[in-house]
C-alpha positions, 0 to 999 in steps of 0.5 A, spaced: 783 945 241 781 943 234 783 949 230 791 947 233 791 941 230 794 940 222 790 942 217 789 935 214 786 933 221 780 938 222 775 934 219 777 928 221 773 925 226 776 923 233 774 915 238 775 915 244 781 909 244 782 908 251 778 912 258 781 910 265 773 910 266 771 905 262 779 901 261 781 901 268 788 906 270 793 902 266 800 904 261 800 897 258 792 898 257 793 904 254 798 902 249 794 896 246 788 900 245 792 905 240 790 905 234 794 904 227 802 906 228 800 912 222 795 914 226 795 920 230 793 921 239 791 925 243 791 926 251 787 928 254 788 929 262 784 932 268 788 931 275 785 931 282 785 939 282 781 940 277 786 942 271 787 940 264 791 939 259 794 934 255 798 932 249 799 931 241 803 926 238 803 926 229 804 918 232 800 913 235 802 913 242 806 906 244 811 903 247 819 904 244 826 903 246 827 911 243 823 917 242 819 918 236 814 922 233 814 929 229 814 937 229 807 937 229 807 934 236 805 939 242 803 940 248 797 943 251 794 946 257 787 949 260 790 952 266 785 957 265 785 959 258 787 955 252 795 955 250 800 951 246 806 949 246 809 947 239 816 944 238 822 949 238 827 944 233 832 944 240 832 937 240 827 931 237 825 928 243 817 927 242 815 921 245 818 915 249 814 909 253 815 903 256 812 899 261 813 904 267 813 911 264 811 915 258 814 922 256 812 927 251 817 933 251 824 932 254 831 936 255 836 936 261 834 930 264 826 934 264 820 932 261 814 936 258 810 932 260 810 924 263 806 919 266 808 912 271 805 906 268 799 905 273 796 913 271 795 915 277 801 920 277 805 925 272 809 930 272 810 936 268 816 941 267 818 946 262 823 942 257 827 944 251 823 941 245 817 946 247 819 950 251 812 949 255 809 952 262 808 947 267 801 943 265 798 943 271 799 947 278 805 943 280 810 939 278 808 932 280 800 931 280 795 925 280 791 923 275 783 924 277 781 922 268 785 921 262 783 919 256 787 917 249 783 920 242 785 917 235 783 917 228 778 912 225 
């Protein structure tokens, strides 16, 4: 996955900000173990069939009234092989979160990818911003581990 990411990132080194394992299965936790607002995330999540997948954001993820985030935000999936699903520049609709859900990607009422605020469910469909596969083998999954990397 490390070669998907833009180039200034490469070489950065990666912390694991928020784990369901160690922090316990919780939205607002995980919005206040982000990092600096500057400072990119990435999602890792593996669902209770085994799948993987997740995804970028430019922007440290966080509770907003509107979608941010930028161009370089993309979803991913291990379903089996790696694949990436970049911005298309239909719409701006990145990342949006409050206290009960979190969206990545979106576009006729659909989302790329979105999570309730107790991480125990998701869902992921294809949507205009990456014109993406479903991430997981169904539409609606649960949540088995999630993870949230950020930059030192």
């Amino acid at each position: 996955l490390g070669a998907q990411l833009p180039p200034r990132l490469t070489q950065q080194p990666w912390h694991l900000l928020y784990s369901t394992g160690r922090d316990g299965f919780s939205l607002r936790t995980l919005y206040r173990s982000g990092a600096r607002p500057d400072s990119p995330a990435l999602l890792l999540i593996r669902d209770t069939e085994a799948q993987a997948f997740g995804a970028f954001s430019a922007s440290a993820i966080r509770s907003s009234s509107g979608f941010y985030g930028t161009g370089e935000t993309f979803l991913f999936s291990f379903c089996p092989e790696l694949k990436v699903f970049r911005w298309t520049g239909r719409n701006d609709f990145f990342v949006k979160g409050d206290v009960n859900l979190l969206m990545v990607g979106g576009g006729s009422g659909k989302f790329g990818l979105w999570l309730d605020g107790d991480l125990h469910h998701g869902g992921s469909q294809p949507c205009e911003t990456f014109d993406n596969e479903t991430l997981s083998h169904r539409e609606e999954f649960c949540i088995q581990d999630l993870e949230m990397w950020g930059l030192a």
